[in-house]
C-alpha positions as CSV (number, residue, x, y, z in Angstrom):
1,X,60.0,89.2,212.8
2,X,61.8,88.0,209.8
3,X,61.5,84.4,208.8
4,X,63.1,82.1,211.2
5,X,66.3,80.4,210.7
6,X,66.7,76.9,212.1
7,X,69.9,76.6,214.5
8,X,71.7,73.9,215.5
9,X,73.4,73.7,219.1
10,X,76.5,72.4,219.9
11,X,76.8,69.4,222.2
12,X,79.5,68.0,225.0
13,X,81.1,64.9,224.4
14,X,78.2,63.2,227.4
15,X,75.6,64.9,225.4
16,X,76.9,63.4,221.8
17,X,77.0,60.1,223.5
18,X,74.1,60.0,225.1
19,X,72.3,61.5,221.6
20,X,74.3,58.4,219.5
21,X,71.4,56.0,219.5
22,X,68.7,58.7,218.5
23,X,70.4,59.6,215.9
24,X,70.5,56.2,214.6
25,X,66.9,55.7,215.3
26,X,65.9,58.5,213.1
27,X,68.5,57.4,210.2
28,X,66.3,54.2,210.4
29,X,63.5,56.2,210.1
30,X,64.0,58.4,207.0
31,X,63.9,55.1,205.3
32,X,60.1,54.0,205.7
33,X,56.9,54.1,203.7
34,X,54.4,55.1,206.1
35,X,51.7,54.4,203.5
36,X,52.4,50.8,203.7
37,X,53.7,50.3,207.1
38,X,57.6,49.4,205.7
39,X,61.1,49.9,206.3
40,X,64.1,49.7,204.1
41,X,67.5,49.6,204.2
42,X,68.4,52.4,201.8
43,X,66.8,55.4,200.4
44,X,67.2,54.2,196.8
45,X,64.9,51.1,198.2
46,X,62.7,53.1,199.2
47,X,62.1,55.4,196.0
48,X,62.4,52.2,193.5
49,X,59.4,51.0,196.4
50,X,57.5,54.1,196.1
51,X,58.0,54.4,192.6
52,X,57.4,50.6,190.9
53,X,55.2,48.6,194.0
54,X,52.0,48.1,192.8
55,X,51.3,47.6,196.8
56,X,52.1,51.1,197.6
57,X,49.9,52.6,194.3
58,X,47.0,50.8,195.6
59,X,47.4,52.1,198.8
60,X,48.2,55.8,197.9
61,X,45.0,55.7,195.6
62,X,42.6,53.9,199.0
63,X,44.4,57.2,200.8
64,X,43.8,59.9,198.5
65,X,40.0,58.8,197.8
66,X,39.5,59.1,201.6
67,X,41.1,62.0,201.7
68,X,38.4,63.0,199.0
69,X,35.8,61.8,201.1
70,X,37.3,64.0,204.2
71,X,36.8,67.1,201.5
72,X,33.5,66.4,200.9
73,X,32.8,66.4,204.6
74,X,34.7,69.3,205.4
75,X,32.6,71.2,202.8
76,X,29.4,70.3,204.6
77,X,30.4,71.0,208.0
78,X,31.7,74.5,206.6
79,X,28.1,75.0,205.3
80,X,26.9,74.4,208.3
81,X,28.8,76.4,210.6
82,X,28.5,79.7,207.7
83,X,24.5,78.8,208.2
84,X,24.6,79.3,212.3
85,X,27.0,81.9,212.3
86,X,23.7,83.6,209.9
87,X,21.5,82.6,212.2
88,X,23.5,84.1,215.3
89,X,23.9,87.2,213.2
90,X,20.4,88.0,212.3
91,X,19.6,87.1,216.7
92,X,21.9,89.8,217.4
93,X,20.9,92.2,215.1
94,X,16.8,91.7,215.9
95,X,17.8,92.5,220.0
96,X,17.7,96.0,221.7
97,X,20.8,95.2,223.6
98,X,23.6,92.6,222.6
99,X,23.5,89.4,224.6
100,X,26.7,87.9,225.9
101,X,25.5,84.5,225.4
102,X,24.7,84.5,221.8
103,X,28.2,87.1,221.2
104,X,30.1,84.2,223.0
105,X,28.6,81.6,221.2
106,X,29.5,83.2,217.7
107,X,33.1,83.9,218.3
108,X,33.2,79.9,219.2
109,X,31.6,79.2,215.9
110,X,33.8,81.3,213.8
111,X,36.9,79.5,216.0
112,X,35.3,76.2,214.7
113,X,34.5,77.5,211.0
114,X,38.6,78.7,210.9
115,X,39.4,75.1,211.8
116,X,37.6,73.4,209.3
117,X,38.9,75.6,206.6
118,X,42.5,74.4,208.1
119,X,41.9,71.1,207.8
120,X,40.1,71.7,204.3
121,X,43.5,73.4,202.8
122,X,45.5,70.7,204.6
123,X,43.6,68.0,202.8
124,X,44.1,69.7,199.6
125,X,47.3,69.7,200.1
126,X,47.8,66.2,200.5
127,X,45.8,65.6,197.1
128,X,48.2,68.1,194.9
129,X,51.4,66.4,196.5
130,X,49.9,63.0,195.6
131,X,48.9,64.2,192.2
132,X,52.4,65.9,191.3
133,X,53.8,62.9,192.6
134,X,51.9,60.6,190.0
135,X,52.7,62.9,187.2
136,X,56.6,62.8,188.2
137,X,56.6,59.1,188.3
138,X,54.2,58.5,184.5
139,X,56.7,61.4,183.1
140,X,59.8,60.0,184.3
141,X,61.2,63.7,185.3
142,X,62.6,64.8,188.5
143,X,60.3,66.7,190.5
144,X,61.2,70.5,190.3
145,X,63.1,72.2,193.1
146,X,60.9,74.0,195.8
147,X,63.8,75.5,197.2
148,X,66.7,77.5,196.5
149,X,69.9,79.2,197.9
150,X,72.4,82.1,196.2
151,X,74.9,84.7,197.7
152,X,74.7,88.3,195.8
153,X,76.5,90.7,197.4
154,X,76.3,90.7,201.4
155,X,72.8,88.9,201.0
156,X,72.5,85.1,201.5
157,X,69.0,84.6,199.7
158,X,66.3,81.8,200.5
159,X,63.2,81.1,198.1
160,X,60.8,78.7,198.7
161,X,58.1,78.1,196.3
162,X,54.5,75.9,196.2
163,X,52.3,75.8,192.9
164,X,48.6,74.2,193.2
165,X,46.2,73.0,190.3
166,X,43.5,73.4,192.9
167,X,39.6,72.5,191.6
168,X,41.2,73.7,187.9
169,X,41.1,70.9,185.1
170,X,44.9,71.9,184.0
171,X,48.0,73.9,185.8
172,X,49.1,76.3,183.7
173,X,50.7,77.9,186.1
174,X,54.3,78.0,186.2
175,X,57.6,79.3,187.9
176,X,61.8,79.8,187.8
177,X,63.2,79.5,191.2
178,X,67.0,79.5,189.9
179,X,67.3,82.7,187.5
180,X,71.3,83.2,188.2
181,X,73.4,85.1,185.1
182,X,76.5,87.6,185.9
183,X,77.3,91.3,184.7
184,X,79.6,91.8,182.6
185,X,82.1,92.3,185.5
186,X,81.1,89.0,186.7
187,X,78.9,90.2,189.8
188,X,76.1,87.1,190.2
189,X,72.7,88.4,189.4
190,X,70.1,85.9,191.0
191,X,66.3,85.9,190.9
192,X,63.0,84.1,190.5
193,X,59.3,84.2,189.1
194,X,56.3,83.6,188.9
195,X,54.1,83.2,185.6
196,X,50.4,82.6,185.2
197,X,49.4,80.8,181.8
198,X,46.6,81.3,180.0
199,X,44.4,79.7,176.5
200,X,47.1,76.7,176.8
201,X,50.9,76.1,178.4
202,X,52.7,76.5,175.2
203,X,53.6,79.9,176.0
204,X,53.9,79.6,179.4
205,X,56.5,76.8,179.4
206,X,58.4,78.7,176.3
207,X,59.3,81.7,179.3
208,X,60.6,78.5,181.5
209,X,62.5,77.9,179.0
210,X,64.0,80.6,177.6
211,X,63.5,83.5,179.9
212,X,66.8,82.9,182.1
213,X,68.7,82.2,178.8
214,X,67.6,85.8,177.0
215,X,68.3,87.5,180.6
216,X,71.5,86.4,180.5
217,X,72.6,87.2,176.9
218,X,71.0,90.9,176.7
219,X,73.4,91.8,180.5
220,X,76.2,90.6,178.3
221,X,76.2,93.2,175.7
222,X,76.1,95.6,178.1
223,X,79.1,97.1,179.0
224,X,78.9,97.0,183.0
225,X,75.7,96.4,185.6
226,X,74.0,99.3,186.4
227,X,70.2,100.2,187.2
228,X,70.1,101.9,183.7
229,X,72.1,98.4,182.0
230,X,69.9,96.0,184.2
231,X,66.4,97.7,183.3
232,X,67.4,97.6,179.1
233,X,68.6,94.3,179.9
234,X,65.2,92.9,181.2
235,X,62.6,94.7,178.6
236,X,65.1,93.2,175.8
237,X,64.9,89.9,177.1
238,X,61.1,90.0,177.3
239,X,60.8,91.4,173.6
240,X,62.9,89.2,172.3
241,X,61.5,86.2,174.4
242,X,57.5,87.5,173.0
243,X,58.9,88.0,169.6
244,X,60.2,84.6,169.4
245,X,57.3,82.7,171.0
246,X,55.1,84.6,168.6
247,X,57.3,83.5,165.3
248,X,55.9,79.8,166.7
249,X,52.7,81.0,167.4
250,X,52.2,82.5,163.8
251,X,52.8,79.1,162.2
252,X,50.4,77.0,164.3
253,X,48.1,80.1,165.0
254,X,47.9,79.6,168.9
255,X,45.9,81.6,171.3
256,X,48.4,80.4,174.5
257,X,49.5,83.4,176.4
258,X,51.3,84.0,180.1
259,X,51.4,86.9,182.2
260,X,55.2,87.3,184.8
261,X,56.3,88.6,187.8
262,X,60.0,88.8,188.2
263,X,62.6,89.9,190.9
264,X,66.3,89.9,190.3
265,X,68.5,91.0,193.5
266,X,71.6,92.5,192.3
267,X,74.8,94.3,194.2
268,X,74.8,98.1,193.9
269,X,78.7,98.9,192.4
270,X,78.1,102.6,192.5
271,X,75.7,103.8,195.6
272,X,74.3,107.3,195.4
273,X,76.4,110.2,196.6
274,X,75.5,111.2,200.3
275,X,74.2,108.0,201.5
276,X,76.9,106.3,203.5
277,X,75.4,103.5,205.0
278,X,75.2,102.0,201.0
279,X,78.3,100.7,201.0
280,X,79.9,98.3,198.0
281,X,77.9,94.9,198.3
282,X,74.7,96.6,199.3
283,X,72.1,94.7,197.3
284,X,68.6,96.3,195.1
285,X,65.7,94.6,193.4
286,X,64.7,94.9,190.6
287,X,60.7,93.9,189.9
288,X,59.3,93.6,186.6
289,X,55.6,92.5,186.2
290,X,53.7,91.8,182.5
291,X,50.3,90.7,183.6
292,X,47.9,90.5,187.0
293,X,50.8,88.3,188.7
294,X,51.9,90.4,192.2
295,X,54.8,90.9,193.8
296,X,54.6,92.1,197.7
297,X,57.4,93.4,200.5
298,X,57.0,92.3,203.7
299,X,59.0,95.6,205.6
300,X,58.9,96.4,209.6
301,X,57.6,99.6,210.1
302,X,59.6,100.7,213.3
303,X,62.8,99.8,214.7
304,X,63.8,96.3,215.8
305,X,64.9,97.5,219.2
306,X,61.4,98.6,219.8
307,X,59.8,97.1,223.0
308,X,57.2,94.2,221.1
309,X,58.8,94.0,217.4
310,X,57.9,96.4,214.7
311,X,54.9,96.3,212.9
312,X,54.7,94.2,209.3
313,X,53.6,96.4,206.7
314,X,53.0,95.1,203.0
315,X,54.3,97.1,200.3
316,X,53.5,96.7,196.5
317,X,56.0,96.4,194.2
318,X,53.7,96.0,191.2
319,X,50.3,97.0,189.8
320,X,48.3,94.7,188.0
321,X,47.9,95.2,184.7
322,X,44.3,95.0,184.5
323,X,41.8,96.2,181.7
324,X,39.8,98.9,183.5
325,X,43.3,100.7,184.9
326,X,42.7,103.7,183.5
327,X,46.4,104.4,181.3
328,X,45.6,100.7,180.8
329,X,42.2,101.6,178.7
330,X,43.3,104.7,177.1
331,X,46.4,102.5,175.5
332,X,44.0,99.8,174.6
333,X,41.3,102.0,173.0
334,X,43.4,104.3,171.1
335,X,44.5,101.0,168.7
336,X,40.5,100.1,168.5
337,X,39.8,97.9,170.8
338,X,37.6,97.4,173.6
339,X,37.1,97.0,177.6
340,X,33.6,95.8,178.7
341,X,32.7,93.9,181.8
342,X,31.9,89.9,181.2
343,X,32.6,88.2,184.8
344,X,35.3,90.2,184.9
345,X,36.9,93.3,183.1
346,X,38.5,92.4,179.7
347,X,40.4,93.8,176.8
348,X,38.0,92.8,173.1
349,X,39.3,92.3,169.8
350,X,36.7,95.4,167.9
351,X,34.8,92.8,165.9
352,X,35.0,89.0,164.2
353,X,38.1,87.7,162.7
354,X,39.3,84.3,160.9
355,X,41.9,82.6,163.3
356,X,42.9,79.0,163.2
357,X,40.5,77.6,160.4
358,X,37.5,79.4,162.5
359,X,34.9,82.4,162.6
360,X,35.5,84.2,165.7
361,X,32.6,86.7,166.9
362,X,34.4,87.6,170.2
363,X,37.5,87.0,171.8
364,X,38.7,88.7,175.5
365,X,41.5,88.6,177.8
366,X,41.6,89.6,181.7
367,X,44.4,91.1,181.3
368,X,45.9,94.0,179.5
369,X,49.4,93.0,179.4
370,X,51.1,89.3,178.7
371,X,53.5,87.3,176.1
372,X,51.9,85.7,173.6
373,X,48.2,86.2,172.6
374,X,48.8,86.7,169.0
375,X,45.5,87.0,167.8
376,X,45.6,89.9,170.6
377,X,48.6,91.3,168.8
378,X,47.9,90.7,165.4
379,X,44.1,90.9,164.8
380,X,44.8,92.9,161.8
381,X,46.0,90.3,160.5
382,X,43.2,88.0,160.9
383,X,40.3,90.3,158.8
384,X,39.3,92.2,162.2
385,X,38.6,95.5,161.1
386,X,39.5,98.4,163.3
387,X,42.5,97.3,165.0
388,X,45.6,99.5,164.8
389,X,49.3,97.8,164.5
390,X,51.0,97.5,167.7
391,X,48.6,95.2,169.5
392,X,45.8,95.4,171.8
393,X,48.0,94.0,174.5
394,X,51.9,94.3,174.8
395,X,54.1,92.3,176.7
396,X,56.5,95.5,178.1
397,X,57.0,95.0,181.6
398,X,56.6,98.0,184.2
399,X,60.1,98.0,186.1
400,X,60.1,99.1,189.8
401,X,63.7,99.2,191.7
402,X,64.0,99.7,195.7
403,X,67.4,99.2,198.0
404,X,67.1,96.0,199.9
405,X,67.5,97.0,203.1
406,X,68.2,94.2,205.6
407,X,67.3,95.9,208.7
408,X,64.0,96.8,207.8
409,X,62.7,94.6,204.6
410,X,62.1,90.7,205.1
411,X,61.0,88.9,202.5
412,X,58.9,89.4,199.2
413,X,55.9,87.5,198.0
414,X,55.7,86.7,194.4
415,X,52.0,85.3,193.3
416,X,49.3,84.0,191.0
417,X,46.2,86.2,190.7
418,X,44.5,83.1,192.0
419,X,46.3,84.3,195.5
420,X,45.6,88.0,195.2
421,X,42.2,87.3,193.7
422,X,41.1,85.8,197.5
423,X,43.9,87.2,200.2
424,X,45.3,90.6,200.5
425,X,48.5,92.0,200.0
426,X,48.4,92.5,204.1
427,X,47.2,89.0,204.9
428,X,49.7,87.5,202.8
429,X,52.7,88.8,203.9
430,X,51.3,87.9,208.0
431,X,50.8,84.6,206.7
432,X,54.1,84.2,205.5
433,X,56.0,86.0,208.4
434,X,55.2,83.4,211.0
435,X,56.1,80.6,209.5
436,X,60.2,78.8,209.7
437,X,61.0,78.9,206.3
438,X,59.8,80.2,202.7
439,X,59.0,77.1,201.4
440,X,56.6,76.8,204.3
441,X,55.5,80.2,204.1
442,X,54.2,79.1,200.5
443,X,52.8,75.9,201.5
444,X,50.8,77.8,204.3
445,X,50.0,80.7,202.0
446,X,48.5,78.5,199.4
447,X,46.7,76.3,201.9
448,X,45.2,79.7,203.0
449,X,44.6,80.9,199.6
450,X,42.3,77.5,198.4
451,X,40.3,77.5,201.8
452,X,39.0,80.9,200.7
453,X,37.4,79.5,197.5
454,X,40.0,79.9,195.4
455,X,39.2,77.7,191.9
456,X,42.0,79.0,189.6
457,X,45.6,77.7,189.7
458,X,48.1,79.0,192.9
459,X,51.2,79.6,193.1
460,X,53.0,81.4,195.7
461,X,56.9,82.0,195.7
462,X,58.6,83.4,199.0
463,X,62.4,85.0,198.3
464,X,63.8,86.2,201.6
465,X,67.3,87.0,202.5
466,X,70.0,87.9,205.6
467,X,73.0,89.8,205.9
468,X,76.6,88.1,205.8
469,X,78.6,88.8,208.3
């Protein structure tokens, strides 16, 4: 089913009476530490507590080093229980016929083993909310928004977003949750993304920056919003938002790159002849990926009125720009460079080349598409010989636009490749689906994601929407 909507039901005057002193209760309640076992009048009390006491550091810091501890232990018992479910395995497999005993008793220890990796992506979770935390308080910034509402047409949209350094030593991983420009009629265009950085965050946080803005300013020249109009209006904002990255890049010769996944929802003004039930206010999407970032549809396969639900199907609506992707290697070999196989499959400069005061032998990237990378780009102009103008890598995103059909299509997954590197399109979207809201969907998604040893950076952003009435 789509993602749950909290409701609120109406009570009698007996009921409101009777629910008076609860309510105050929990109004007392929203203002407490639970850390350090104390109450406060106010909520700004509360936040100047959690923010200057020195009482409440100490006690966060006694927490999250338990919490460490609890990791280490988790680990462990998860080696354990992978070791018995081998044994049970190779038991099985030396018998003539299957015994019910040991088949019974390695269903309980895969029950136990799924338990422990809850409780091991639960306790990471508690460490990245206490780090982000500390770095909001030594920066002096608000804490980003992990949630988001816009109306576009007849949709009311929801996005929900979580983003994990996981075992990395930086994030570099970044996202917009409140893309919002207008066409030039003045329709509201709204969307979100998703970008994984990569050889530094300069670039990275350069597209936080500046992506929206660009978006915005190439719809205006157009002269009204269509899927032609909205298409030019994205691959102009990403070349000009490349182009001007690079123009820094040039003078302080950085390697930072960033791959994106973007989806804008926009009103259809003009449905297609013969298809009455796109009426005015009908919504698309628009999906345009640069990189190994993935966006996913979560869409019910049969009618709602079917007896049980309809079936959750995921449907791509992106492909990874990887090296080995076969248009992917002809484009990249026909300029003179190279894909080879180190750990993973990579796009190679052809040969050494002077960058940044130094002798490179080698340099690779994992992906065949992404902003920035200008020794990528430009490794002519750093003495590599054999490279043709026009870069090994581009940063031209593939566009992909689909009707948004309410009936059928729930909600889309926008993610890292340290998601989709561990968890399946499929999984991911019947992860998501049972959860109550899209910021949850991420936070379950992600605890998920690390518990199947995932080291890289995670970020998973859920947009869904619902029909107004």
């Amino acid at each position: 089913p789509p993602l749950p909507v909290a409701s609120v039901a109406m009570e009698g005057t007996k009921g409101a009476a009777a629910s008076a002193p609860r309510r105050k209760a929990a109004a007392e309640e929203r203002h407490v530490c639970y850390a350090c076992k104390r109450r406060f009048p106010t909520a700004s009390t509360l936040a100047r507590h959690e923010r200057d006491s020195n009482l409440h550091r100490r006690v966060m810091e006694k927490r999250e080093d338990k919490m460490r501890k609890r990791k280490r232990d988790l680990v462990m018992a998860c080696r354990g229980l992978r070791h018995q479910i081998i044994e049970v395995d190779e038991a099985l497999q030396s018998q003539a016929s299957l015994s019910e005993f040991e088949q019974s008793q390695r269903t309980v220890l895969e029950m136990q083993l799924q338990q422990v990796l809850g409780e091991y992506g639960q306790a990471q979770e508690f460490l990245e909310m206490a780090r982000l935390n500390r770095q909001v308080k030594e920066s002096g910034e608000e804490q980003p928004p992990k949630t988001r509402e816009a109306r576009v047409g007849k949709l009311q949209l929801s996005a929900g977003v979580a983003c994990w350094q996981s075992n990395k030593d930086v994030q570099e991983d970044r996202y917009i949750i409140d893309i919002e420009f207008e066409s030039p009629e003045g329709h509201t265009i709204a969307g979100v993304a998703v970008m994984d950085g990569h050889s530094g965050s300069l670039c990275v946080d350069y597209l936080v920056e500046h992506l929206g803005t660009n978006l915005s300013r190439c719809m205006s020249s157009k002269e009204r919003l269509t899927d032609e109009t909205l298409t030019a209006a994205v691959q102009e904002a990403c070349a000009m938002t490349d182009e001007d990255f690079l123009k820094k890049a040039r003078q302080t010769e950085d390697l930072d790159g960033s791959t994106l996944i973007l989806a804008l929802v926009y009103p259809q003004l003009e449905p297609p002849a013969g298809n009455a039930s796109r009426t005015p206010g009908c919504c698309r999407l628009l999906v345009a990926c640069v990189g190994d970032s993935r966006a996913v549809m979560c869409q019910a396969a049969g009618s709602e009125a079917e007896v049980g639900g309809a079936q959750l199907m995921a449907v791509p609506l992106s492909d990874d720009h990887k090296p080995n992707r076969e248009d992917e290697q002809r484009r990249v070999e026909s300029r003179g460079g190279s894909v080879d196989f180190e750990g993973v499959w990579r796009v190679f400069i052809p040969g050494p080349c002077k960058f940044g005061g130094q002798l490179i032998q080698r340099w690779g990237l994992a992906v065949s598409r992404a902003f920035g990378d200008l020794l990528m780009k430009e490794a002519e102009r750093y003495d590599c010989v054999g490279v043709a103008p026009g870069g090994l890598i581009i940063a031209t995103p593939e566009i992909r636009i689909v009707d948004l059909e309410p009936s059928t299509d729930r909600f889309v997954v926008l993610a890292s490749d340290g998601v989709w590197d561990v968890i399946s399109s499929q999984d991911a979207i019947s992860i998501c689906a049972a959860q109550a809201s899209p910021e949850l969907a991420a936070q379950t998604l992600l605890r998920r994601t690390y518990a199947s040893n995932s080291d890289d950076n995670i970020t998973a952003l859920v947009l869904t929407w619902r029909l107004l009435s």
